[in-house]
C-alpha positions, -999 to +999 in steps of 0.1 A: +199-591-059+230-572-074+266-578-053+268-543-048+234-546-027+249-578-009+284-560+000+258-535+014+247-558+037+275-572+044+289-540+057+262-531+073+260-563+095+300-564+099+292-523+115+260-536+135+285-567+151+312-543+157+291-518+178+268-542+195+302-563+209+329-543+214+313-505+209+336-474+209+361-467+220+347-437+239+321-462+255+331-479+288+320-513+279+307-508+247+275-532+239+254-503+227+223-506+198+236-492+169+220-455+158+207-447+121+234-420+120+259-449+124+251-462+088+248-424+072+281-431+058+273-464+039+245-454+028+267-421+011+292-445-001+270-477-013+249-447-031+275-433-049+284-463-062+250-476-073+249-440-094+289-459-111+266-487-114+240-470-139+268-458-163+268-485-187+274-517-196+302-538-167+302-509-148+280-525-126+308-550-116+330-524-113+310-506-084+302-544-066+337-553-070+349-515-048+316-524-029+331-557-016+372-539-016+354-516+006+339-548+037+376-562+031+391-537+043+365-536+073+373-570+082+407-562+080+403-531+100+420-508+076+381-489+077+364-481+105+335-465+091+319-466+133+349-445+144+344-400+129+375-394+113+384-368+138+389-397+166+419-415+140+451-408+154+479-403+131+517-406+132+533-373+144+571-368+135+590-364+172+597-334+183+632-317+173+658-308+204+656-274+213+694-252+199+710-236+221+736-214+220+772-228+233+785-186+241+750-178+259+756-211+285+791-203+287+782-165+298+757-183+321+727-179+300+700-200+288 
């Protein structure tokens, strides 16, 4: 069995823990079976890099060692592949203060 095959697995059974004991966060109470569309993404990803894996000679370390970059970063939760990228929240600058113009609110304006 290659590593790229095994970092497969791995992610696929570090996805199948994460659903089945915490779920979603859109799920009161999570604990749900995982769906076949929940592991359409690895199986895009893992894919693509069995194709870098075909290349050539080494290049089949190359894919394992991205393979197993990519479950590190699931166990370090830097990747949620459970979670659509829509749902990710990102950083918003805050909003700016409103100008205002000093002779308006002196003339009783706004």
């Amino acid at each position: 069995m290659t590593g790229l095959a095994l970092a497969w697995m791995a992610e696929a059974g570090l996805m199948t823990y994460r659903i089945v004991h915490t779920g979603r966060p859109d799920e009161a109470g999570g604990g749900r079976i995982p769906w076949p569309a929940d592991y359409v993404a690895t199986f895009v990803i893992f894919g693509g890099l069995s194709l870098v894996a075909e290349v050539g000679a080494g290049w089949d370390r190359v894919a394992a060692a991205a393979g197993w970059g990519l479950v590190l970063a699931t166990v370090l939760n830097l990747v949620d592949p459970t979670r659509p990228l829509a749902a990710r929240t990102t950083p918003t600058a805050p909003a700016a203060p409103a100008r205002t113009n000093p002779l308006t609110q002196a003339l009783g304006g706004t």
